[in-house]
C-alpha positions in Angstrom: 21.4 61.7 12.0 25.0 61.8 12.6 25.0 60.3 15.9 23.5 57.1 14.1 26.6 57.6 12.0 29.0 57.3 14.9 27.3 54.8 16.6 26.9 52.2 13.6 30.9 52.9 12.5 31.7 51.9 16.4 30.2 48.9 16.0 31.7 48.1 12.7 35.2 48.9 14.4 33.9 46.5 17.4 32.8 43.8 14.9 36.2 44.4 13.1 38.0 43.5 15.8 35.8 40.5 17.3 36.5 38.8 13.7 40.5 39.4 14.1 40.6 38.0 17.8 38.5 34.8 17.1 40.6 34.5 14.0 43.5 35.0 16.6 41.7 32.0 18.8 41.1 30.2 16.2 44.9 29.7 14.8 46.1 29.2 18.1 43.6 26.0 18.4 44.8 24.7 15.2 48.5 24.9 16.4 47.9 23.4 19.5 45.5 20.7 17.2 48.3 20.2 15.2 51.1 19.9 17.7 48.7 17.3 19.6 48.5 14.8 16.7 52.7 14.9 16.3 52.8 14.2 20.0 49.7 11.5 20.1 51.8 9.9 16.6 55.2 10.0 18.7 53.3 8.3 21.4 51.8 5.4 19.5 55.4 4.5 17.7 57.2 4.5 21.0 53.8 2.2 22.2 54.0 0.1 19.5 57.7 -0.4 19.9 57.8 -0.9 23.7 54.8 -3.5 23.0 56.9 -5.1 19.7 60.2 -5.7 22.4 57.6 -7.0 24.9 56.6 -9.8 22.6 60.0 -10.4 21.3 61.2 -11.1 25.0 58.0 -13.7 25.9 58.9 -15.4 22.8 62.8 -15.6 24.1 60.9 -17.0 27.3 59.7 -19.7 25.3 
């Protein structure tokens, strides 16, 4: 009977730690989620921008 005591608290200190590593895993994916949509909204300013002095130099063409 103890034995199923010792086994049962090792895999509650297993499942313990499997919750705090994919909780680990998961903050790091929102970080990296996070710091993806700052660089993908820097990316489409500078686009629009570049595309805004492309247009603005046809029409000078004109």
């Amino acid at each position: 009977m103890v034995e199923k005591n010792v086994f049962s608290e090792e895999r509650a200190q297993i499942s313990v730690e499997l919750i705090i590593v994919l909780a680990a895993v998961v903050a790091v994916v929102l970080v990296l989620v996070s710091q993806m949509q700052a660089t993908s909204a820097d990316g489409s300013k500078k686009l629009k921008e570049t595309a805004d002095d492309v247009l603005k130099k046809i029409d000078d063409i004109k």
